[in-house]
C-alpha positions in Angstrom: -31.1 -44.4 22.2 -34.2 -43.6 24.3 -37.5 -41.9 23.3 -36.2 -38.8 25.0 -32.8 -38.6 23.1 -34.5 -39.3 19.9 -36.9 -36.7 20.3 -34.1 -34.3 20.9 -31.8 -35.2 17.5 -35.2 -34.6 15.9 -36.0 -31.1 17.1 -32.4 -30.3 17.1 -32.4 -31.6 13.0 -35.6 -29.2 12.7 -34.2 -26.4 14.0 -31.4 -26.4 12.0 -34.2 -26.7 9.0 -35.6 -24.0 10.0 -32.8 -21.6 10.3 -31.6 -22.7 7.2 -35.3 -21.7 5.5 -34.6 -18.6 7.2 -31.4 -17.5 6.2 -32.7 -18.7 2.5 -35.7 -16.5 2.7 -33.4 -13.9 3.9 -31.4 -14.5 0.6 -34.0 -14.4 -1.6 -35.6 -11.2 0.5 -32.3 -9.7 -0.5 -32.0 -10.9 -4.0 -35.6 -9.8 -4.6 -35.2 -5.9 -3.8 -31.8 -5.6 -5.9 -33.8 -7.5 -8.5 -36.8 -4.7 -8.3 -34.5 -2.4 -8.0 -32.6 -3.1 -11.2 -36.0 -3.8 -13.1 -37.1 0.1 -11.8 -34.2 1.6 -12.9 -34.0 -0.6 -16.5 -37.4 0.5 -17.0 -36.3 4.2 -16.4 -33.9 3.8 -19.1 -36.0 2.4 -21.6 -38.1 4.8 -21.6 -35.5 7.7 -21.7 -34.2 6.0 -24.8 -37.7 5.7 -26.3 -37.9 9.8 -26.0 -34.8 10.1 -27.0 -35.7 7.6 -30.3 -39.0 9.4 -30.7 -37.7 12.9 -31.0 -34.6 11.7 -33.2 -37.5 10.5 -35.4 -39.1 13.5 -35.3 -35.9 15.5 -36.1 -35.1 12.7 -39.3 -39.2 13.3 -40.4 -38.7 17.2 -40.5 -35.2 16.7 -42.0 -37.3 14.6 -44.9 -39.2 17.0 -45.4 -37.8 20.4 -46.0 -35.3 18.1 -48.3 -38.2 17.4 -50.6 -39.1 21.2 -50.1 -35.8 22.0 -51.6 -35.8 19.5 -53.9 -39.5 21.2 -55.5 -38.1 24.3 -55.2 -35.3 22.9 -57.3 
């Protein structure tokens, strides 16, 4: 092999580094926005369950208490 056919295995073996890094970073591009994505809406549910567990708190802490009203009254 001559200097000129080893040079061109080498840039031909670097390019097809390259568009494999590409098409990786691609992947990854992708993975990472469905991964946001998924984290924004998991985030959205959380906190609609933690209204939800707040005012079912609420509800059980009023409950409570007009029981022990009753129970005075009793």
């Amino acid at each position: 092999m001559n200097s000129h056919e080893m040079d061109q295995a080498d840039i031909e073996k670097l390019t097809a580094s390259v568009e494999e890094l590409l098409q990786l970073c691609e992947t990854l591009m992708d993975e990472n926005a469905r991964l946001s994505k998924q984290n924004r809406q998991l985030l959205a549910e959380r906190n609609t369950l933690n209204e939800k567990n707040q005012l079912s708190q609420s509800k059980i802490a009023g409950m409570i208490t007009r029981l022990k009203t009753l129970e005075v009254e009793l």
